[in-house]
Residue, then its C-alpha position, 0 to 999 in steps of 0.5 A: x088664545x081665543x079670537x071674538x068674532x063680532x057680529x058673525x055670519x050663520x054658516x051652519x043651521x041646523x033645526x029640530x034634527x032627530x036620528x033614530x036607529x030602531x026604537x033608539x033616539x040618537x038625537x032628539x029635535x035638536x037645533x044648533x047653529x055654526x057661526x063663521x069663524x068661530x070655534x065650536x065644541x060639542x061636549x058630552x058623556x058617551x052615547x049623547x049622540x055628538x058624533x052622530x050630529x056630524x054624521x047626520x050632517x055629513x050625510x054619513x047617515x040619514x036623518x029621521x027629521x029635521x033640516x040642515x043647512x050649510x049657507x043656503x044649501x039643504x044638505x039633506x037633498x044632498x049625497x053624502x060624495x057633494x058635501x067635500x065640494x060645499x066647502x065641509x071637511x071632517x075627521x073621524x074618530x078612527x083613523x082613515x088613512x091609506x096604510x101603504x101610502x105615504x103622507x104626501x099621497x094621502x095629502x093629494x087625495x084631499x085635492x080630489x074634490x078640484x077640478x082633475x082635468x078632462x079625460x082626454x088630458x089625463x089619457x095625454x097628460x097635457x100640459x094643462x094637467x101638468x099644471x093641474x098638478x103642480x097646483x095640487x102639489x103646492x098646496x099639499x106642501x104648504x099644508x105639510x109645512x103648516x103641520x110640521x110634517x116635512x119629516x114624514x112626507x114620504x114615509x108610508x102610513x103603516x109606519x108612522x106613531x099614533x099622533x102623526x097619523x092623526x095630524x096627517x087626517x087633520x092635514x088631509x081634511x085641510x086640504x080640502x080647503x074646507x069653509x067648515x072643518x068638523x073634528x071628531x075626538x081630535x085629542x083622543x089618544x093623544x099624549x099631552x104635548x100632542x094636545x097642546x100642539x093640537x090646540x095651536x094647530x086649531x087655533x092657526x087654523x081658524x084665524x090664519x086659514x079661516x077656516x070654522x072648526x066644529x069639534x066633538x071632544x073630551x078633552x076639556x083642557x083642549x076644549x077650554x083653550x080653543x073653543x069659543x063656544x060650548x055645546x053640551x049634549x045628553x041622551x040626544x038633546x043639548x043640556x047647556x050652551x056658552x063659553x067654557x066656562x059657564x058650561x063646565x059649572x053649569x049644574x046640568x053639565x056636572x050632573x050628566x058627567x058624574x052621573x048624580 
């Protein structure tokens, strides 16, 4: 399933990062870089501070030390509402969905990021916004054709099972049209038909919409059928890098899972 990228641009840097809440190190002077096109994963036991590595690149928190670039842009100059309009997406952990909303409208509000229209043609409803918006619904559809999820474009949230919850979050990220996607426990409390769909979906999403994926994951038969690199990290540091291979029977890696 795994596509080589040869000779890939960096788009994501990120140098002696280091996150502190009080006296406790959530990551320690740790460095990684995203290449474009790639799929990336970040594995490791609970508390080995992967999520907070989004986070601190999303700028959901701020770093104690450390630079980030996505290209050539410093994104800790930045407020975490710019990152969207860089071209960075993510999910999260726990569901963020508006419950009373449907699917289709909580697919729209990833077009918000776009141009809106002016004020005086929202207050008009020019049919230059038409057009605004007949643009936005296009690429939402063609977002709910990719995920399958014609069946519930108009159902409300609040109604909806677990796993399409999910893939309405992934679909609303896409909708960004993200340069870089970060997917954070994607499969968690998925079953495991959900997962190997999850695993097609990241796949069509790197090589059809070319978009780069960085995922914190559990799921290590996920992880083995999309990643084409492994990071693993423990007690804020990275322990092990390569391909899945080599990090699930690196002796560092078996140590921190099973705690020997």
């Amino acid at each position: 399933m795994n596509t080589k990228i040869s000779s890939p641009a960096t788009l994501l840097t990120v140098k002696n990062l280091s996150l502190q809440f009080g006296g406790v190190q959530a990551i320690a002077d740790l460095s990684l870089n995203t290449y474009a096109g790639e799929v990336l994963a970040i594995i490791g036991p609970n508390g080995a501070g992967k999520t907070s590595v989004l986070n601190a690149v999303t700028r959901v928190f701020d770093p104690s030390g450390g630079q980030i670039y996505f290209k050539d842009q410093d994104l800790t100059r930045l407020q975490r509402h710019q990152i969207a309009k860089l071209g960075i997406a993510r999910t999260f952990q726990n569901i963020e969905l508006f419950e009373a909303a449907t699917v289709l409208d909580n697919l729209l509000l990833g077009r918000n990021r776009f141009f809106q229209g002016h004020w005086w043609q929202q207050v008009l409803h020019t049919p230059a916004l038409a057009r605004l918006e007949e643009e936005a619904r296009a690429e939402v559809e063609t977002v709910i054709d990719f995920l399958d999820l014609t069946a519930w474009r108009n159902a409300p949230i609040s109604g909806l099972p677990y796993g399409v919850r999910k893939v309405v979050e992934l679909g609303r990220a896409i909708c960004t049209k993200p340069e870089l996607l970060f997917l954070d426990e994607p499969a968690s409390g998925l079953n495991p038909e959900e997962t190997r769909d999850l695993a097609f979906w990241i796949d069509d999403i790197r090589n059809e919409l070319g978009i780069t994926v960085v995922m914190v994951e559990h799921d290590m038969s996920l992880v083995s059928a999309v990643a084409d690199r492994v990071i693993c990290m423990a007690q804020g540091r990275i322990l092990a890098e390569g391909t899945p291979a080599e990090v699930q029977s690196n002796p560092l890696v078996v140590s921190a899972y099973l705690g020997a």
